[in-house]
N, C-alpha and C positions, 0 to 999 in steps of 0.2 A: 187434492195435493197437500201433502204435509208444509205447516208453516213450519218456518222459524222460528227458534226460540233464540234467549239470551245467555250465556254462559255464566254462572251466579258471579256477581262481584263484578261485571264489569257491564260495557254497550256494546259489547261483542255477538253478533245475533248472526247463527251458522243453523245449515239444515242439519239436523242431528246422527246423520252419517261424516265418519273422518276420516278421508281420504288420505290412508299410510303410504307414504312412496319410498318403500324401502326394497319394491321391487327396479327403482328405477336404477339402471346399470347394473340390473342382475339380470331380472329375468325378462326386463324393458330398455329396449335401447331409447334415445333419444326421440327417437321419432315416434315411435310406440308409445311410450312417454306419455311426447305432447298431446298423442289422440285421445290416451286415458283420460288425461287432466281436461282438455276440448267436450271430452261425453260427458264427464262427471258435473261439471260447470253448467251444460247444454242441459242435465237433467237435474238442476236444480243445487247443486251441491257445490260449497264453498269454504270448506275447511281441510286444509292441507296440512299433515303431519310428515313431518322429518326430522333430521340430525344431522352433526356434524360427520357423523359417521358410518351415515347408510351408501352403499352396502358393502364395509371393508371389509365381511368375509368372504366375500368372493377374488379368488386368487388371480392377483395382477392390481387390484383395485386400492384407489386410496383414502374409501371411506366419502371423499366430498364428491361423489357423482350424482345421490341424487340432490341435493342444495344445486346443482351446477346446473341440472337438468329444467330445474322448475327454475329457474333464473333466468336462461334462456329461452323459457316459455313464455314469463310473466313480460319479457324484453320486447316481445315479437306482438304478445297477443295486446300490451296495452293497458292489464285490468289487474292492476296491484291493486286498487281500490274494491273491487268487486270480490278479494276472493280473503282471508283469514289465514294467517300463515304461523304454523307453531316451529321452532327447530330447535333440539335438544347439545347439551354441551357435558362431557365427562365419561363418556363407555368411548371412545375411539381407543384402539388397539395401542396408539402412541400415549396414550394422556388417558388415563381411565382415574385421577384423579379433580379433586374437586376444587385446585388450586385457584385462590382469588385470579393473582397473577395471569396465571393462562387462561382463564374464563375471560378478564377483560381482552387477553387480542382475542380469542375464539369467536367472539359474539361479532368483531368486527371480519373477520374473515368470512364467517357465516352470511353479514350482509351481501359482501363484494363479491362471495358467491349466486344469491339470490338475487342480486341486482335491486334492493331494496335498501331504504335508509332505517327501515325496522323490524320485528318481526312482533306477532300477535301477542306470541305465549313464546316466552324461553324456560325450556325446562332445565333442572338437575337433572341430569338422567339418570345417573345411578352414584347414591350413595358410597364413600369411600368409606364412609367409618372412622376418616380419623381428624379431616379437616374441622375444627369445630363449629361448629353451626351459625355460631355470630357470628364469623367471618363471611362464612358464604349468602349469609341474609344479606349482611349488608353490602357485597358486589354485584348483587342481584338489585339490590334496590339500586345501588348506585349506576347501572346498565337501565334501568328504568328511568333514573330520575334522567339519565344523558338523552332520553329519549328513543335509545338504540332497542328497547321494548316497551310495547302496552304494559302486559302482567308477568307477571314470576306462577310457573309450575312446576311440579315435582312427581319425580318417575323413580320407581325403586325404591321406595325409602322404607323405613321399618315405621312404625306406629309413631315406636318414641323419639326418633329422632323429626319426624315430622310435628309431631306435636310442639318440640322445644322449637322448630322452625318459626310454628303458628305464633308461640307465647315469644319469643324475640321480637319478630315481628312488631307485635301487639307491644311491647316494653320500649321499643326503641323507634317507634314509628317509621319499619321499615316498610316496604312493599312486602304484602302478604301475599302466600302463596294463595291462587284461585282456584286452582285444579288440582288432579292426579293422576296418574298415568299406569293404574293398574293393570295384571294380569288377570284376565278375569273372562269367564267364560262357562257353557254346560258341562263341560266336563272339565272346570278346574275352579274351585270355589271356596276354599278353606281359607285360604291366604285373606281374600278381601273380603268376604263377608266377616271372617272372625277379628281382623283387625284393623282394617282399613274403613269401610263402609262405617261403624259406628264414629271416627272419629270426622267421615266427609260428611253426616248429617247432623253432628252437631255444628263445624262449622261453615256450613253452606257450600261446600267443594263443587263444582264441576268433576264429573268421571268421566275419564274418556278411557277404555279399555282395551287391550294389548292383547295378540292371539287370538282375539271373539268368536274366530271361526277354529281356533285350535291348531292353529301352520292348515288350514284347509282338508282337517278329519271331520269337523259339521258342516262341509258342502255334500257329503256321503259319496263321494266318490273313491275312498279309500274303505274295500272292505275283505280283501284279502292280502295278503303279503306279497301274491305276485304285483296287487296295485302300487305298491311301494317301489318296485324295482326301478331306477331310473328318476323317479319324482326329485324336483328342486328341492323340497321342504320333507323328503322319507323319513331324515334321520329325527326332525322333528315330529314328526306324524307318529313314528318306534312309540313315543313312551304313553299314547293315547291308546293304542292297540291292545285292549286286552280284552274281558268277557263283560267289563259294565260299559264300557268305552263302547263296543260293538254294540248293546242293549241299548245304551243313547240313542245312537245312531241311529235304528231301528226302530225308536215309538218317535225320533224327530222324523224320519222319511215317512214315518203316518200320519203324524200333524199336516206335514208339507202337503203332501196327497189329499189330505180331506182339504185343507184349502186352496189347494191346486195351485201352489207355488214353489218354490226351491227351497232346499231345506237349509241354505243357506239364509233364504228371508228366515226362517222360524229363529232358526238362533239367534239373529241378531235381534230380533223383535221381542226373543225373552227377556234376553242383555235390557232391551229400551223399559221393555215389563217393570223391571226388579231395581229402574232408577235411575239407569247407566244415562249419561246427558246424551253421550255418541260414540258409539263404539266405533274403533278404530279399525280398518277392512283395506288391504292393499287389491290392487288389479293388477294385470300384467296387459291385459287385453279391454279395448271397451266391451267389449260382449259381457265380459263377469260382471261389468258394475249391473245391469237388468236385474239380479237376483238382490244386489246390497240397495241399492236404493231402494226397493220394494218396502221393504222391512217398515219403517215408519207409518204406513199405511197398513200392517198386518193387521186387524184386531182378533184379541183371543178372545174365546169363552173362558171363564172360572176353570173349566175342567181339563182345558187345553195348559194352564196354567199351570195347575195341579199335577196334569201327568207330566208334564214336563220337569215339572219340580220334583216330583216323586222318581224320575227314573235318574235324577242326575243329582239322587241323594249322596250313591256313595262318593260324589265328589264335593260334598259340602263340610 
């Protein structure tokens, strides 16, 4: 059974699977929900990813369903203590800015939806570009020092706007960011190896990665266009669809097969390969998590490593 590890920079010790509930009040009602978070818990796993804003593209919705969902779990079941809670503030449809202001109520609304007096990891979620960067360090630190977070992490950002985050930080004895929240995956690899990745291993970041499985084009269940028709996540699946994206696919359903697992485990098990702390992986149903939890437990050969890297060049 896979241990624990610690999240760099902090005493934060999670299975290195992170449980994305962005399915929660999409594609998971309430109840469904709780059984995901009940399996995922039950097999070992303690690290819950969210935001203020999941999931307010779905029409009717207002963004705080899943905070609302896992609030009402955590209220029932008893085990704030037993599980790691990240929730992100800045991409809601209303507020996609990085305003000090609204951050400090957000982070408290975020609570009194969670039913929690803090949350693990508060992220930036997404960079505005214009708010300047010591302002946002320091509401971050100051949402820390109130106790209303452990750490400050950061989603979206560009290299150099992260980097100025670090060195404020470090100038002004703010709370430093511990993580990041990259897109990152087989077949989508330029963005974070070319500019992210060098700046998380010089300063000891936590990666927790976004998409791992692609909107779900590396579980190989999408492999012609009529399998698109109808799918939750098609129109994200569209821009993975083409002749190396399909060639992925293809030497991953051979990895998976020679080790007689899901080609869901292989993916993520490269992800864990190549550095990633815990790649981030939604459910809708407890049956999916059997393939993501696996992962941790994959071990590759060299060569398994190598093809794997070799066919998901043209995405690097």
């Amino acid at each position: 059974m896979t241990q624990q590890l610690q999240i760099p920079g902090t005493k934060l010790s999670i299975f290195p699977i992170n449980l994305g509930t962005n399915t929660f009040g999409w594609t998971a009602d309430e109840v469904g929900s709780h059984a995901v978070l009940d399996t995922f818990v039950a097999a070992g796993g303690n690290f819950l990813d969210t935001a203020e804003s999941y999931p307010a593209w779905v029409p009717g919705n207002t963004g705080r369903e899943s905070e609302t969902i896992i609030g009402t779990w955590l209220a029932t079941r008893g085990n704030r203590d037993k599980v790691v809670i990240a929730t992100k503030v800045g991409d809601h449809p209303d507020h996609k800015t990085q305003d000090p202001e609204y951050i400090r109520t957000a982070i408290d609304a975020s609570l009194e939806r969670l039913q929690t007096d803090h949350v693990d990891l508060y992220y930036a979620h997404r960079d505005d570009e214009v708010t300047p960067i010591a302002e946002v360090a320091r509401v971050f630190d100051e949402i820390v020092r109130a106790g209303k977070a452990k750490h400050v992490a950061v989603s979206n950002y560009s290299k150099d706007r992260l980097a100025e985050w670090l060195a404020v930080a470090e100038q002004e004895n703010l709370a430093r960011p511990v993580a990041i929240q990259p897109q990152y995956s087989l077949v989508f690899r330029r963005d974070y190896e070319a500019e992210l990745q060098p700046l998380a291993d010089e300063h000891n970041l936590g990666v927790f990665t976004y998409f791992s499985l692609a909107a779900g084009f590396l579980t190989g269940k999408y492999r012609t266009e009529a399998d698109l028709e109808g799918a939750s996540r098609g129109g994200m699946v569209q821009g993975y669809f083409n002749a190396d994206g399909l060639t992925a696919v293809d030497e991953l359903n051979a990895v998976a097969e020679a080790h007689d697992v899901a080609p869901a485990t292989v993916a993520l098990a490269w992800l864990l390969a190549k550095g990633v702390t815990a790649p981030i992986v939604s459910a809708s149903t407890p049956e999916q998590l059997d393939a993501l939890m696996a992962a941790p437990d994959l071990e590759f050969s060299p060569e398994d490593l190598s093809r794997l890297d070799r066919v998901s060049s043209p995405f690097a």
